[in-house]
N, C-alpha and C positions, 0 to 999 in steps of 0.2 A: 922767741926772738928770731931763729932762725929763719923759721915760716917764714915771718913779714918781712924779713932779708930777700928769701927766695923769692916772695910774691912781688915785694917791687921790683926786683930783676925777671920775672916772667912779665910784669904790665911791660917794661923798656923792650923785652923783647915782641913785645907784642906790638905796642906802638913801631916798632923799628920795622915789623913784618918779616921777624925770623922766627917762623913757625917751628922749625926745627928745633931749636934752642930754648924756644918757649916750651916745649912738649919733654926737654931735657929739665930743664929746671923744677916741672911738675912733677915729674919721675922722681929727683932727687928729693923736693919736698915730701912727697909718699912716703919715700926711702929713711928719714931722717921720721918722720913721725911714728910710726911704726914703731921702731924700738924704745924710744924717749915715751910713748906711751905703755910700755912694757916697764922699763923703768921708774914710773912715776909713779903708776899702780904698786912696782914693788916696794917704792920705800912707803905708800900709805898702808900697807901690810904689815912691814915691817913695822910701823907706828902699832898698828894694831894687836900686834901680838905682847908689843911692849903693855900694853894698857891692865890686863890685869897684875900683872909685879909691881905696876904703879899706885894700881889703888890700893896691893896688900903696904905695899911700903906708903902708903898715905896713910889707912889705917894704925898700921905699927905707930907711929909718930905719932898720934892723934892719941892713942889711949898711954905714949908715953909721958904725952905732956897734959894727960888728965881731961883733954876737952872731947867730948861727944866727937866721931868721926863724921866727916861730912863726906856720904856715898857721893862716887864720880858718876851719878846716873847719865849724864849727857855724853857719856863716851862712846856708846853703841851707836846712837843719832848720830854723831859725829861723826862715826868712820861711815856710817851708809850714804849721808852730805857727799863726804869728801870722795867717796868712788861715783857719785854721781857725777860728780863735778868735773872730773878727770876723765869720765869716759864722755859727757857732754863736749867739752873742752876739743877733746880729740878727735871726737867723731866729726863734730864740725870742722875742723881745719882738715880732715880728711878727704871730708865733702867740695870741700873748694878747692884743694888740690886736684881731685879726681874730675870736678867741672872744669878747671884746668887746663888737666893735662886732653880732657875730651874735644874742647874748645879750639886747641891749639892743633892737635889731629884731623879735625876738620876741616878747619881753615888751610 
């Protein structure tokens, strides 16, 4: 959300032809991605680490209530998806901010 805050405020500065402020804004966008991509990876880790206490406590239930446990096999898939997604996600907002802020230095 931030991004596309920034980015519309880098097109008005660009239309307006404050190149200056455009190349600021690009900055901050960097700035702001950066670590929200550090944090985002860390709460899907943290997801991750949860996963096996999850299946033993899925397990545990499953043979207390008598029925066959059903393995959480799609959980590994799942976290290699999901840090896919997070570094695809970022690297491309990364990419357009860095087009950007280059765009904006030029001009």
């Amino acid at each position: 959300m931030a991004t596309a805050i920034l980015f519309t405020a880098y097109i008005s500065a660009i239309n307006g032809k404050h190149y200056g402020i455009a190349a600021a804004l690009a900055l901050a966008g960097l700035g702001l991605t950066a670590p929200m991509a550090l944090a985002v990876l860390g709460e899907v880790n943290a997801g991750a680490r949860a996963a096996p206490g999850l299946m033993e406590l899925h397990n545990r239930m499953a043979s207390r209530l008598r029925i066959e446990p059903i393995h959480l096999a799609a959980i590994q898939a799942g976290r290699t998806q999901r840090r896919v997604g997070v570094a695809i996600t970022f690297g491309l907002s990364s990419l357009l901010e860095f087009s950007g802020l280059l765009y904006a230095l030029i001009h």
